[in-house]
DRENDO-1510 file (C-alpha; in Angstrom, 1 decimal, always signed):
<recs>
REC; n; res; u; v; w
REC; 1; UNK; +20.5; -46.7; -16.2 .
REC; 2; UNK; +17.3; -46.1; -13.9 .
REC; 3; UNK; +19.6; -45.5; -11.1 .
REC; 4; UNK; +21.6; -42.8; -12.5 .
REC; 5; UNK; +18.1; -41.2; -14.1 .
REC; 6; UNK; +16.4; -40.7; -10.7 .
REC; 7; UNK; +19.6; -38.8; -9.4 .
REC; 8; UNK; +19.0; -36.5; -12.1 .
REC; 9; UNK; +15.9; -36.4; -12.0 .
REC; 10; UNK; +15.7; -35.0; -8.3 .
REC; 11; UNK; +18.3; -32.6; -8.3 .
REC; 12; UNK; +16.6; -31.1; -11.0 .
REC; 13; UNK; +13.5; -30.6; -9.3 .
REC; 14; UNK; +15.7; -29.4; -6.1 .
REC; 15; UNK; +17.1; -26.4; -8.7 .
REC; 16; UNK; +13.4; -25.7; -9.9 .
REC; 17; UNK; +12.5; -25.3; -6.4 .
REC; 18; UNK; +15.6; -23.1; -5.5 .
REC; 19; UNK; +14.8; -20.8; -8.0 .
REC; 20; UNK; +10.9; -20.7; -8.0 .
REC; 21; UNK; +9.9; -16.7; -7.5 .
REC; 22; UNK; +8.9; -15.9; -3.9 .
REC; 23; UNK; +5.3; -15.4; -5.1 .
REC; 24; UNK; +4.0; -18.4; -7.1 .
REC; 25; UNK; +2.3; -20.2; -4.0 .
REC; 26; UNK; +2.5; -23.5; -5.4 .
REC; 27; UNK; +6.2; -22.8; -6.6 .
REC; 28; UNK; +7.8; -21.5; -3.7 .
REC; 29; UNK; +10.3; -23.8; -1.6 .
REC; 30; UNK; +8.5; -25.3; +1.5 .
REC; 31; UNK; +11.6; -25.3; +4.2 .
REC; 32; UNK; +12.5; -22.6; +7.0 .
REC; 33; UNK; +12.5; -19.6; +3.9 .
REC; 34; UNK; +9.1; -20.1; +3.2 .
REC; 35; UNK; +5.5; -19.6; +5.5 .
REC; 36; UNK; +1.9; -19.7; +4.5 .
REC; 37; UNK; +0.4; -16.2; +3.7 .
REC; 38; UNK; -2.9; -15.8; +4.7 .
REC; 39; UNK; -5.5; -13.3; +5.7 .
REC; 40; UNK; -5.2; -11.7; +9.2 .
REC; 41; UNK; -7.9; -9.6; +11.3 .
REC; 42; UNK; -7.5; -8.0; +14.8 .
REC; 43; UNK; -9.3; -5.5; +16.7 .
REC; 44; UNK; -8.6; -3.8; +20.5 .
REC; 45; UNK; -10.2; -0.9; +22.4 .
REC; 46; UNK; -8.9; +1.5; +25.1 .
REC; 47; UNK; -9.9; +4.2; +26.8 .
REC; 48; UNK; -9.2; +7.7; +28.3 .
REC; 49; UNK; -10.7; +10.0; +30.8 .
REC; 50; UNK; -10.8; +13.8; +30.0 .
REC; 51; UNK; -10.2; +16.1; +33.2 .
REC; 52; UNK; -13.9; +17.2; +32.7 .
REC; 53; UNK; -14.3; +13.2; +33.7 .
REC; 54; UNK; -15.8; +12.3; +30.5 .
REC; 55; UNK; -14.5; +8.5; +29.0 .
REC; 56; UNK; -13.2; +9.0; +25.4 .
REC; 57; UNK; -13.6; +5.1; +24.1 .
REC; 58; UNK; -10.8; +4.4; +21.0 .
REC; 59; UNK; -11.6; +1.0; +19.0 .
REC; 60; UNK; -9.4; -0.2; +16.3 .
REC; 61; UNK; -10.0; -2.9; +14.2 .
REC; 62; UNK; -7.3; -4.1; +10.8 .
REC; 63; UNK; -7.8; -6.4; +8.4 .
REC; 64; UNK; -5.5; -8.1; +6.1 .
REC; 65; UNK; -7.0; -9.3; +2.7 .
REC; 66; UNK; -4.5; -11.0; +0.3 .
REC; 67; UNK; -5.3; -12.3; -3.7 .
REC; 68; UNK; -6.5; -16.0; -4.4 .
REC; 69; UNK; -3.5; -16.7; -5.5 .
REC; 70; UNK; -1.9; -16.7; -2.4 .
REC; 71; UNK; -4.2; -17.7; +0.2 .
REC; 72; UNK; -3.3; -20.6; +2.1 .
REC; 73; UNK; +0.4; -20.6; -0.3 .
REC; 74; UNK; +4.0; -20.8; +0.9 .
REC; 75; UNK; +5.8; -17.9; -0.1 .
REC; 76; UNK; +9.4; -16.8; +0.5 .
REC; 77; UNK; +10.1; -14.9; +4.0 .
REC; 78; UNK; +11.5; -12.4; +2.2 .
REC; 79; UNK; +8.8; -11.5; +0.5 .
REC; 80; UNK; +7.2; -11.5; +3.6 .
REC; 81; UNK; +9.5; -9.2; +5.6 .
REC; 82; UNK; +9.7; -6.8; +2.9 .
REC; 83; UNK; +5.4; -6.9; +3.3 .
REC; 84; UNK; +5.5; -6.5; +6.8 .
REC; 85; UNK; +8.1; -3.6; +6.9 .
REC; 86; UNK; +5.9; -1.7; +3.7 .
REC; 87; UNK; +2.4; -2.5; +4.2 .
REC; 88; UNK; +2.3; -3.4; +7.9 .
REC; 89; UNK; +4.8; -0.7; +9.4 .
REC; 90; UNK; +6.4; -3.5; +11.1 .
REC; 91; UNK; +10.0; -4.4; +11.7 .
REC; 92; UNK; +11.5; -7.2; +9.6 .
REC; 93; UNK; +11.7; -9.7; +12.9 .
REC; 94; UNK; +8.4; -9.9; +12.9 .
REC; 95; UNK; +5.8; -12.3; +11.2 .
REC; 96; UNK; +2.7; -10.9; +9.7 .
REC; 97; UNK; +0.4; -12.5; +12.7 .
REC; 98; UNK; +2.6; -10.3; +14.7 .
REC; 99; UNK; +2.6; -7.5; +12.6 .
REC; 100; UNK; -0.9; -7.2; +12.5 .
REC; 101; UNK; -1.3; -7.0; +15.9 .
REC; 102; UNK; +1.5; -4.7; +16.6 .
REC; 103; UNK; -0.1; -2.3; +13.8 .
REC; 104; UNK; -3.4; -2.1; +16.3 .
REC; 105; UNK; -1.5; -1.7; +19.2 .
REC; 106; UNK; +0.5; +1.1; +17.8 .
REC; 107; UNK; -2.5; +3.2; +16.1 .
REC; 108; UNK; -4.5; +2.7; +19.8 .
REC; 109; UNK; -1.3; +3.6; +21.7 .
REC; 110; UNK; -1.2; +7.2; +19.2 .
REC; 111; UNK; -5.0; +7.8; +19.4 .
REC; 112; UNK; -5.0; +7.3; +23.0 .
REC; 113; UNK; -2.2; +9.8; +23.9 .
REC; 114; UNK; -2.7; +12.4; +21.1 .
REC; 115; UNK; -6.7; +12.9; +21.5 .
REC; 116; UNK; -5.9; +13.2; +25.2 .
REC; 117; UNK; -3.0; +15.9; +24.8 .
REC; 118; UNK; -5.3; +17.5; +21.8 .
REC; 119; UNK; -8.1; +17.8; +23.6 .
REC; 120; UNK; -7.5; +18.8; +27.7 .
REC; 121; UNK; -8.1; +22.2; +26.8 .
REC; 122; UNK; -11.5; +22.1; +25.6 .
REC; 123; UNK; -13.1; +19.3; +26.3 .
REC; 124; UNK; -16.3; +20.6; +25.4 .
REC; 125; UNK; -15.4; +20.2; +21.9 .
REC; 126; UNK; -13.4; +16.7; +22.6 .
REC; 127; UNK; -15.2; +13.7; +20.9 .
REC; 128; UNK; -16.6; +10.6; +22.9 .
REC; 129; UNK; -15.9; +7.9; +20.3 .
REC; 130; UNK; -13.0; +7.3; +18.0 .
REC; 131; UNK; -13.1; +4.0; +15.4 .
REC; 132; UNK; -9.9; +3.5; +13.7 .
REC; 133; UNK; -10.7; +0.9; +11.0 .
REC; 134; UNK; -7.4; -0.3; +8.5 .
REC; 135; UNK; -7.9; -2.4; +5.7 .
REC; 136; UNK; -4.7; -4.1; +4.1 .
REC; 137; UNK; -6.3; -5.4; +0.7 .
REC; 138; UNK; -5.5; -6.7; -3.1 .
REC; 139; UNK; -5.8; -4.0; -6.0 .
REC; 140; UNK; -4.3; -5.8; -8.6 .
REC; 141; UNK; -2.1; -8.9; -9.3 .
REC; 142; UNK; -0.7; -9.8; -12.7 .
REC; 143; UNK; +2.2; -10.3; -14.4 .
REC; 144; UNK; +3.8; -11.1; -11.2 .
REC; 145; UNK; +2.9; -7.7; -10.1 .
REC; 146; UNK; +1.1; -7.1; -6.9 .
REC; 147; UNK; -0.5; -4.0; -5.7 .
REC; 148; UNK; -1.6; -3.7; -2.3 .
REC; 149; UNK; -3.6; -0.8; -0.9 .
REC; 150; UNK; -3.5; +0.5; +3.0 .
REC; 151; UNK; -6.6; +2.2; +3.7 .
REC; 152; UNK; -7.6; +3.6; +7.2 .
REC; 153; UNK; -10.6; +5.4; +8.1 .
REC; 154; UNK; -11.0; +7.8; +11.2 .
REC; 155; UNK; -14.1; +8.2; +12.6 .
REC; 156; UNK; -14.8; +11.0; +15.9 .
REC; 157; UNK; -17.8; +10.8; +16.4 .
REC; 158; UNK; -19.8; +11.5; +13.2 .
REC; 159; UNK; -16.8; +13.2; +11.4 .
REC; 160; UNK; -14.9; +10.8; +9.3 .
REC; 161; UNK; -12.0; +10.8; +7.1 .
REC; 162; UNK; -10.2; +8.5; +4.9 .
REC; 163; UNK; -6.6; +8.3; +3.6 .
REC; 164; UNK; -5.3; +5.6; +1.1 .
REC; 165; UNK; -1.5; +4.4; +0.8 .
REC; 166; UNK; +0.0; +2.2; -1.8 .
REC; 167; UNK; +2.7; -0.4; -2.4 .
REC; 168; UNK; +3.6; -2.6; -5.6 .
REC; 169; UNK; +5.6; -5.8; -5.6 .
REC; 170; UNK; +7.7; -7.7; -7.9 .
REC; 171; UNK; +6.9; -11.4; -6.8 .
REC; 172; UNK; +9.6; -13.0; -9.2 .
REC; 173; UNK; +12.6; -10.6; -7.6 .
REC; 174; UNK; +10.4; -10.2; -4.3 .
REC; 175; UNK; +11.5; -6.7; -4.7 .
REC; 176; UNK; +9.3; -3.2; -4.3 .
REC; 177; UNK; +8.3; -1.7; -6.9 .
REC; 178; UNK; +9.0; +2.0; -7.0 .
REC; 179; UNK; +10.3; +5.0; -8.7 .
REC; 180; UNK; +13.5; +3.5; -9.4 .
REC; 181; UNK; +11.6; +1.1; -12.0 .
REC; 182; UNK; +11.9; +5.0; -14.4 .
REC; 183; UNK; +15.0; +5.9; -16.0 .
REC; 184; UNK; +16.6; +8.8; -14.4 .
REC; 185; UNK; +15.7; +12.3; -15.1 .
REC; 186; UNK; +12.5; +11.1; -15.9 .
REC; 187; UNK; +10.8; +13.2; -12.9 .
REC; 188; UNK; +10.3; +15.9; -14.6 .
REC; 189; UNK; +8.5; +14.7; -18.1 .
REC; 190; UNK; +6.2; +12.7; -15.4 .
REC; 191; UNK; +5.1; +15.2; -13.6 .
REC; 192; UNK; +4.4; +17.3; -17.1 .
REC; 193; UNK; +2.0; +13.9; -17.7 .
REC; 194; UNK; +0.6; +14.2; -14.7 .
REC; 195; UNK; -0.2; +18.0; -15.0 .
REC; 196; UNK; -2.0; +17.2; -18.5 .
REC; 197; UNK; -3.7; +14.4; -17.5 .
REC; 198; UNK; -4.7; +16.3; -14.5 .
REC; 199; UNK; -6.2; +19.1; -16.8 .
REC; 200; UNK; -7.2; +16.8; -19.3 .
REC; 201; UNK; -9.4; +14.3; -16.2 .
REC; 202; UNK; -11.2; +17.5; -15.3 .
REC; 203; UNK; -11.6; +18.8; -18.4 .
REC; 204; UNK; -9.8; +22.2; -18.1 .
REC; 205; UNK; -6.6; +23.9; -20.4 .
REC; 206; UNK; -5.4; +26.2; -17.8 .
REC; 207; UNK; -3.6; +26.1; -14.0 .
REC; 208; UNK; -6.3; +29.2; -13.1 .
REC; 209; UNK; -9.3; +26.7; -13.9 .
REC; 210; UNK; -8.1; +23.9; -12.0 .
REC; 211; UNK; -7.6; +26.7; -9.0 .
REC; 212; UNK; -11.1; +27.4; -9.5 .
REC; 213; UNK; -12.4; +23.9; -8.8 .
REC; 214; UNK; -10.7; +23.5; -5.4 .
REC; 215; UNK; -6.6; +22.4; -7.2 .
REC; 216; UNK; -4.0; +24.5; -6.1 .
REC; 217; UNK; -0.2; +24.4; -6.5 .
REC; 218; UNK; -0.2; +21.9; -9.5 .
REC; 219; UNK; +3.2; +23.5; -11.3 .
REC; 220; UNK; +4.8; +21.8; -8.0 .
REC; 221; UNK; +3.1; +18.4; -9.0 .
REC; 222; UNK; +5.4; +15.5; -8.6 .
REC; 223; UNK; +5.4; +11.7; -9.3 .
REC; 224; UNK; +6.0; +9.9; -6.0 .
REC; 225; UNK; +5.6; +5.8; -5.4 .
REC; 226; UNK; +2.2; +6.3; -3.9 .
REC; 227; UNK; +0.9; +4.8; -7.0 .
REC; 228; UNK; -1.0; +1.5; -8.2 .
REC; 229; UNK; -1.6; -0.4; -11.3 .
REC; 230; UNK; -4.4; -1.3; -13.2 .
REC; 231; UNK; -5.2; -3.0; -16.5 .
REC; 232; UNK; -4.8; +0.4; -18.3 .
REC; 233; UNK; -1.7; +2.2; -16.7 .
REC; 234; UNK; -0.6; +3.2; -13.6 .
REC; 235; UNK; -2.6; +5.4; -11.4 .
REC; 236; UNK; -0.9; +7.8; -9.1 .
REC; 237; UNK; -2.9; +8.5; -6.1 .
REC; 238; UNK; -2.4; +12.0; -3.6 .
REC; 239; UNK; -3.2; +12.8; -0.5 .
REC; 240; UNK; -6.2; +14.6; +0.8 .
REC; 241; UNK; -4.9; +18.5; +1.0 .
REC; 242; UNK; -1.9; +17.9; -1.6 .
REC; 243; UNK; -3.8; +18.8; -4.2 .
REC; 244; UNK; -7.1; +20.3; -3.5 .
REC; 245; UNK; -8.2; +22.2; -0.7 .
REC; 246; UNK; -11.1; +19.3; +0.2 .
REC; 247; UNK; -9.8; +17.8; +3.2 .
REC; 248; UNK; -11.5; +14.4; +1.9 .
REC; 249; UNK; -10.3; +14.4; -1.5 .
REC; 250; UNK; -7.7; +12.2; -3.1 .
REC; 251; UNK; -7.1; +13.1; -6.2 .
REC; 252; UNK; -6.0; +10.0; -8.7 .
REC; 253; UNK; -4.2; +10.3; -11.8 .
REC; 254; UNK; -4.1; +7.7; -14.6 .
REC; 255; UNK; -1.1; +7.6; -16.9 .
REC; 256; UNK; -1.5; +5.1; -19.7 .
REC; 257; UNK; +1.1; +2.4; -20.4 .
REC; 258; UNK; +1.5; +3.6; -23.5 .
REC; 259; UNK; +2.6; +7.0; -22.6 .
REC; 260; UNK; +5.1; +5.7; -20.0 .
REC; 261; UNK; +6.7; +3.6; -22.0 .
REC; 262; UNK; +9.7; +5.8; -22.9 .
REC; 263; UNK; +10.4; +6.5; -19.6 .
REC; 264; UNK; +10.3; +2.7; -18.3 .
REC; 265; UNK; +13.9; +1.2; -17.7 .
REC; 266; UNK; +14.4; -2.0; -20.3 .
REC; 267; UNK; +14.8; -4.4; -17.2 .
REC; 268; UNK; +12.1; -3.3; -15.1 .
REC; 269; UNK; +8.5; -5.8; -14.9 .
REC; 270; UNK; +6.6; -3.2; -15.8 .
REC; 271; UNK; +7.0; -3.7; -19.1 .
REC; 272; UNK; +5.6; -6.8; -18.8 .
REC; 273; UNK; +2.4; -5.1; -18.5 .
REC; 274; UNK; +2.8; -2.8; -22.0 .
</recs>
């Protein structure tokens, strides 16, 4: 009887493993699918001269930042490709250590070539110093929903500006999470919730007195999947100049889960969150 138990017993546990989601660290098969995900940083510099013979100096330093949960955690390698292809800007054949790197070579290779095009032509004006800085970090993680933030900061000189991108994740389906979790012809009531909630953040009625705080073109406001989630909703997050006229704004917009619940589909993990 004991022999026919153990059997059993171990190709149960070999169907568990099979099945485990791609994010539960301690859950996810440990064989060729699966590598340990764990915090990255890299850093380069480079150089130009201008014809006026001045050296422009370009450092960029990134830095990956991943929850608790994960750290030191197998988890499926198609959760990572699917990472490095969103969040890293890599291609799929590549591992995040490689990803990483690649991602610094890339933003030193473009700063490098269009600062020296941009700035031949007066290079009194040029600046001496440029400090690319990209942080790959955590927002929020639960329900097996993970939200990861892409920040970079350019600095020339003393001028500085800072843009933030977002991705969410479905660990159990290792799947992005996107505008396709809404039914369809939901665009349109969302961007009405964003317009209020807009108006309502800043404590106006009208279009004309959002105008007249710096907003323009809001009737033209649209939800897109540069969005994140936190314990109260989902906040959808704009670039500077989509919005406002500040070039170092970026505006945010918090829709309650309450008040996207209609527009949810019934299989998508974001009702797990209402």
């Amino acid at each position: 009887m004991i022999r026919k138990t153990i059997p059993l017993i171990l190709g149960c546990m070999l169907l568990l493993a099979t099945v485990a989601s791609c994010g539960k660290g301690d859950g996810a098969s440990s064989g060729s699918d699966s590598i340990t995900f764990s915090a990255k940083k890299d850093a380069d510099t480079s150089s130009f001269k201008r014809s006026n013979g001045e050296i422009c100096k370009v450092s960029v330093n990134t830095e990956l930042s991943i929850p608790d949960t994960y750290k030191g955690k197998a988890i499926d390698d198609k959760f990572v490709k699917l990472f490095v292809i969103t969040a890293l800007e890599g291609a799929d054949s590549l591992d995040v250590d490689t990803a990483v790197k690649q991602l610094v070579a890339n933003r030193l290779a473009e700063n490098v070539s269009s600062e020296t095009e941009s700035n031949e032509e007066d290079d009194a004006l040029a600046t001496s110093n440029i400090q690319i800085d990209v942080k790959v970090y955590p927002v929020f993680n639960r329900n097996g929903i993970l939200s990861m933030c892409f920040e970079e900061t350019v600095k020339k000189d003393a001028v500085a500006s800072v843009v933030h991108s977002y991705f969410n994740y479905d660990m159990e389906k290792c799947a992005v999470v996107d505008m396709g979790e809404f039914v369809d012809g939901a665009s349109s009531d969302l961007a009405q919730l964003l317009q209020n909630k807009l108006m309502e953040q800043n404590k106006v009625e009208t279009e004309e007195e959002l105008n007249s705080i710096g907003y323009f073109d809001i009737y033209n406001l649209s939800a897109t999947s540069n969005f994140y989630f936190n314990d109260k909703g989902i906040v959808w997050s704009y670039k500077p100049q989509e919005l406002t006229v500040d070039a170092n704004s970026e505006p945010t917009i918090l829709i309650p889960f309450a008040e996207l619940a209609p527009y949810v589909k019934e299989n998508s993990i974001i009702n797990t969150l209402m």
